[in-house]
Backbone as CSV, one residue per row, in Angstrom:
resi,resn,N_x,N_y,N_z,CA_x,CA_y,CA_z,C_x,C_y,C_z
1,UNK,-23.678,-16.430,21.683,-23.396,-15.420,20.679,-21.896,-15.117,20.616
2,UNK,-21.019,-14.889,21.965,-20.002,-14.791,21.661,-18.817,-15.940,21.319
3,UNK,-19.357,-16.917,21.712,-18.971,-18.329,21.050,-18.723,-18.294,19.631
4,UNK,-20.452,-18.159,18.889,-19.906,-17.881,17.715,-19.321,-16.886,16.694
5,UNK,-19.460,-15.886,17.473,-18.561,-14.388,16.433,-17.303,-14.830,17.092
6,UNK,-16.361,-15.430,17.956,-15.055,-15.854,18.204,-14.995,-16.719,17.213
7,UNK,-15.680,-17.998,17.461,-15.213,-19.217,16.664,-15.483,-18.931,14.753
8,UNK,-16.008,-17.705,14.500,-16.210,-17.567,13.472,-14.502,-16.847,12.983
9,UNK,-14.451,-15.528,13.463,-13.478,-14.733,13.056,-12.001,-15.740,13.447
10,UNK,-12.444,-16.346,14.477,-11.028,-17.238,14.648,-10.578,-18.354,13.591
11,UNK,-11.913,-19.247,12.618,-11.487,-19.928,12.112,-11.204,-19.167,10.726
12,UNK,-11.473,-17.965,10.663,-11.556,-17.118,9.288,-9.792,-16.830,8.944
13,UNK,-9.179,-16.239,10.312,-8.257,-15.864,10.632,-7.141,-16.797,10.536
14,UNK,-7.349,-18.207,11.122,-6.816,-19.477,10.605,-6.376,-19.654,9.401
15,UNK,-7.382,-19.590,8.712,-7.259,-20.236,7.443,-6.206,-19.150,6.458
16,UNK,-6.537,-17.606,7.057,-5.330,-16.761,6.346,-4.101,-17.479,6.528
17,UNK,-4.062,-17.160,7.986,-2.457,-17.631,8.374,-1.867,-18.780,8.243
18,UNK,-2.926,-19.939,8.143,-2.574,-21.072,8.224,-1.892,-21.944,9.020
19,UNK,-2.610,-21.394,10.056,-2.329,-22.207,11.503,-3.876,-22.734,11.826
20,UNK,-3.669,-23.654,12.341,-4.496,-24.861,13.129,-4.344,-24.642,14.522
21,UNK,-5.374,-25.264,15.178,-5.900,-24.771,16.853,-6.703,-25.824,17.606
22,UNK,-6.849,-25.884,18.405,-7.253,-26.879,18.987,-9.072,-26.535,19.591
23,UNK,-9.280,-26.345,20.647,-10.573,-26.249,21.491,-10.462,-24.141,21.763
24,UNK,-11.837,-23.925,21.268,-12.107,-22.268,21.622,-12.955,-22.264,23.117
25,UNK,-12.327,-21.581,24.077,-13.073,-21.375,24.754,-13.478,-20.005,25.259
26,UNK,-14.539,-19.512,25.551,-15.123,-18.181,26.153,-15.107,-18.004,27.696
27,UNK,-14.825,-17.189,28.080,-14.357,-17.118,29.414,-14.725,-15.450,29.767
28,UNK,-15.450,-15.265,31.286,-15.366,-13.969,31.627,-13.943,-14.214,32.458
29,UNK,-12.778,-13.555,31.784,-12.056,-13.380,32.691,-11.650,-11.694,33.309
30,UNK,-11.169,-11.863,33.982,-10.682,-10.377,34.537,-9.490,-9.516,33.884
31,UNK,-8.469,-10.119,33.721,-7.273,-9.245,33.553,-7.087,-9.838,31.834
32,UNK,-7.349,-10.752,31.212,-6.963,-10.883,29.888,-8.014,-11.247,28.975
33,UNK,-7.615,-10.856,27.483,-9.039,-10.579,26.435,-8.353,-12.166,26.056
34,UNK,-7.486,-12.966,25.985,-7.306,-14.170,25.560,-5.808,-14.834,25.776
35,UNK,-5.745,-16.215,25.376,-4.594,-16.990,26.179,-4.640,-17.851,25.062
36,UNK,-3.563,-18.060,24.533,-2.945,-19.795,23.555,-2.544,-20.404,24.679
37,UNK,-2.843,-21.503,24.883,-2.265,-23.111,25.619,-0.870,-23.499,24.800
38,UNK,-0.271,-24.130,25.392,0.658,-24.504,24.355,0.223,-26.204,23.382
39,UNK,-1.236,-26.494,23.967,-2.000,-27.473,23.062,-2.527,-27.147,22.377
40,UNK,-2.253,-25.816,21.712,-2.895,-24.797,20.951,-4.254,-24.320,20.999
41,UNK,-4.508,-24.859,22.364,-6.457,-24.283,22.321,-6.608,-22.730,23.255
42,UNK,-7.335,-22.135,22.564,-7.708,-20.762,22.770,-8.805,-20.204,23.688
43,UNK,-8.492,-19.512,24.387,-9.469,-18.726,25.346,-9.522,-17.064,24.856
44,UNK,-10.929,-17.050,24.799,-10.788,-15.572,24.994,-12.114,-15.115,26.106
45,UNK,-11.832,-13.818,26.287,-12.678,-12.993,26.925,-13.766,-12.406,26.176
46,UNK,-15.035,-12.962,27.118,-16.393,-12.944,25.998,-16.260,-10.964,25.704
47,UNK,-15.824,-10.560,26.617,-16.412,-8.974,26.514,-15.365,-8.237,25.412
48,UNK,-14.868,-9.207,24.595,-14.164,-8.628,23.328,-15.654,-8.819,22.422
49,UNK,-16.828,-9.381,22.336,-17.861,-9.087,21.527,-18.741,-7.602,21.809
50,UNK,-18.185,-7.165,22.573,-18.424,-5.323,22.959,-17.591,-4.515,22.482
51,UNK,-16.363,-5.123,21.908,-15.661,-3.964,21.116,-15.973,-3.648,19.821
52,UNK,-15.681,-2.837,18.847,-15.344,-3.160,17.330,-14.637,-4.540,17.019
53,UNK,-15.577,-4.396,16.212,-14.637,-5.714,15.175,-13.241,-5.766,15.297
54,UNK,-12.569,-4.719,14.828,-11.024,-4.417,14.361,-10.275,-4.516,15.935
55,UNK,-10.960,-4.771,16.783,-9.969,-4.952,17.614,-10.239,-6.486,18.368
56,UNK,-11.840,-6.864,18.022,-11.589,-8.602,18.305,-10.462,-9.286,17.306
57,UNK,-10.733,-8.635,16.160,-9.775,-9.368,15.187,-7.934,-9.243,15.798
58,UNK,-7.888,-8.598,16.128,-6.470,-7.807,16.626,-6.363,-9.081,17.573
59,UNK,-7.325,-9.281,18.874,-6.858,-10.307,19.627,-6.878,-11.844,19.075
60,UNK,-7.603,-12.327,17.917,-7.768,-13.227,17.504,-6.475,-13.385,16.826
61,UNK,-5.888,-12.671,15.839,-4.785,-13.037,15.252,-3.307,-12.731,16.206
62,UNK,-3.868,-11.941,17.600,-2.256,-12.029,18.646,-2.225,-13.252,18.793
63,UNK,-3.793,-13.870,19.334,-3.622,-15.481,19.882,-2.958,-16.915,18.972
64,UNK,-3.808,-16.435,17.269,-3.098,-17.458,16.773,-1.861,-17.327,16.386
65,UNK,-1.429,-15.807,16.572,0.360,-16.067,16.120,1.078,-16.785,16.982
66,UNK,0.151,-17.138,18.513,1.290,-18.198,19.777,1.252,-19.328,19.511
67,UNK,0.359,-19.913,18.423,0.586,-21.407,17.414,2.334,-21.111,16.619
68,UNK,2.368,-19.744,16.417,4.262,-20.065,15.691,4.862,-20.137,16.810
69,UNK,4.626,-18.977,17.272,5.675,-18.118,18.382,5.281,-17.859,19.898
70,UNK,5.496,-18.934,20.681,4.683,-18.406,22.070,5.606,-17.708,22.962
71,UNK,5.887,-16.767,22.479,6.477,-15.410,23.199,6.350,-14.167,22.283
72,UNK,6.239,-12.979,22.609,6.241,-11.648,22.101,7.641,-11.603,21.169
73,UNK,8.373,-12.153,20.734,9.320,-11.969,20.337,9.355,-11.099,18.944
74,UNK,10.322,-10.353,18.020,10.380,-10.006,17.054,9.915,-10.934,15.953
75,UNK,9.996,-11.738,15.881,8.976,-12.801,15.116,7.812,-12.714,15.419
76,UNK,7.749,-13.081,16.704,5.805,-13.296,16.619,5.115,-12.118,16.295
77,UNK,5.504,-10.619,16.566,4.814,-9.170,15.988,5.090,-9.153,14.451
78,UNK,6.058,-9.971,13.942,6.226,-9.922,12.255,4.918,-10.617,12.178
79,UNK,4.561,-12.246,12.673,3.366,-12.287,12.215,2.272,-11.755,12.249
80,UNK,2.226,-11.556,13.662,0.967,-10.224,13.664,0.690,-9.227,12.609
81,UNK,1.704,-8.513,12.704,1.839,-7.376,11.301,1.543,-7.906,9.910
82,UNK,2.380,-9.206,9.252,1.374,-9.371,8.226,0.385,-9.695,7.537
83,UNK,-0.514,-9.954,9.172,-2.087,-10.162,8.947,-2.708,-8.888,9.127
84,UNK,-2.202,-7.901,10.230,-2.656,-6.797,10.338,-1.520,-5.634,10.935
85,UNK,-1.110,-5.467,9.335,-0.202,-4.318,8.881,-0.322,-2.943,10.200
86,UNK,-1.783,-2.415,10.548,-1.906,-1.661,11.318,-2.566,-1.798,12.955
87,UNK,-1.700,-3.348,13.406,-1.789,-3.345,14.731,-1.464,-2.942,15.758
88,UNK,-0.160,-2.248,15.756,-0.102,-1.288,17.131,-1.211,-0.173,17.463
89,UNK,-1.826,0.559,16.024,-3.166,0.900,16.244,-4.314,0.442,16.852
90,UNK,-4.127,-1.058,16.208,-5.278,-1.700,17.266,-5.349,-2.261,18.534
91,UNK,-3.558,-2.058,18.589,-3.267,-2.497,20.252,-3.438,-1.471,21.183
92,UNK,-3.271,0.087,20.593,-3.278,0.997,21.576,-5.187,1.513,21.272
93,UNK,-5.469,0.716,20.438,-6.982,1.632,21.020,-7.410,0.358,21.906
94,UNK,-7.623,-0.898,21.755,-7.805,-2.008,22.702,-7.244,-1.257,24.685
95,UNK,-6.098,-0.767,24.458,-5.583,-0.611,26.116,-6.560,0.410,26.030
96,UNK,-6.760,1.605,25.499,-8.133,2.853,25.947,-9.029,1.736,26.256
97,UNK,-9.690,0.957,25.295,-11.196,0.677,25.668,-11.218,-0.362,26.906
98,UNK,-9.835,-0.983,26.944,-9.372,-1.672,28.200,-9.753,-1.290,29.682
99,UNK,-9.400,0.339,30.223,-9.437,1.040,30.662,-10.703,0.905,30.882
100,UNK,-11.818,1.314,30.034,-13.272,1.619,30.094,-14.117,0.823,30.396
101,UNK,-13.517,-0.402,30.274,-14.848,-1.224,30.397,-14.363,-2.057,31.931
């Protein structure tokens, strides 16, 4: 299940931005909701299918902006932002529910 609500919203999210990706993988990990490779294949953390939507999406489009930009840089949050204009919102409710779970 969480295979496919990732691989769904991820290839949805793709096709906005228009970046390409390699292999999705699901992972219980501990300390991170997801990781770009620099072979562009994606991991995320299955227990982002327990959040809202609006904040799997939030990690889906941090991950594919490391297909432009694989660092936090002032570029890579420009892309972030113009897929989702109101992501520091969704970054600071992600660290609360971070916390919680």
């Amino acid at each position: 299940e969480a295979e496919k609500a990732l691989g769904e919203r991820t290839a949805f999210f793709a096709k906005v931005m228009g970046i390409d990706y390699g292999r999705i993988t699901v992972r219980n990990q501990k300390t991170r909701w997801g990781s770009c490779s620099a072979k562009g294949n994606l991991n995320f953390n299955w227990k982002l299918t327990l959040m809202p939507n609006e904040l799997l999406d939030y990690v889906v489009v941090h991950e594919l902006a490391h297909r432009t930009e694989m660092n936090h840089s002032r570029n890579f949050w420009r892309i972030v932002e113009q897929v989702l204009p109101d992501y520091q919102e969704r970054r600071r409710r992600l660290k609360e529910m971070s916390n919680k779970l």
